[in-house]
C-alpha positions as CSV (number, residue, x, y, z in Angstrom):
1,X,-23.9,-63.9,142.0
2,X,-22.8,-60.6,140.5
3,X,-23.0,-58.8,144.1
4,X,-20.7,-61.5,145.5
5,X,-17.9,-60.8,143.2
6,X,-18.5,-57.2,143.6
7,X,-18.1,-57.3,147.2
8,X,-15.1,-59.7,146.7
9,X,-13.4,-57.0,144.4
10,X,-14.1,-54.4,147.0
11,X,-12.3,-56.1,150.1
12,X,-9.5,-56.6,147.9
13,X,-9.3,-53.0,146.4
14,X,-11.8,-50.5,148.1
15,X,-9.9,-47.5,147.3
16,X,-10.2,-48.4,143.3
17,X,-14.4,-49.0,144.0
18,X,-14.6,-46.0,146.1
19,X,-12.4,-44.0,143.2
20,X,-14.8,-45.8,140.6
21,X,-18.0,-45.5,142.5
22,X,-16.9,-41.3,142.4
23,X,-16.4,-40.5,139.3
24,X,-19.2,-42.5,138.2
25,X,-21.5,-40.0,140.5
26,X,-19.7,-37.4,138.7
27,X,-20.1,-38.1,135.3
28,X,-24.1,-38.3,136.4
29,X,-23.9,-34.8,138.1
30,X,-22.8,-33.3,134.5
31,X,-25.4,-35.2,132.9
32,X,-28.2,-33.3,135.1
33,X,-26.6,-30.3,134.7
């Protein structure tokens, strides 16, 4: 259920999930470093 509305949200808005999806990577990169 929760990956329905998550793919809903992201045909809607894919720039704000891709822009999300990025700094969430980035906040994991300075936690490894």
């Amino acid at each position: 259920m929760a990956t329905l509305k998550r793919s809903n949200v992201f045909m809607k808005n894919p720039e704000d999930v891709l822009r999300k999806i990025k700094k969430i990577r980035e906040d994991g990169m300075k936690k490894l470093q």
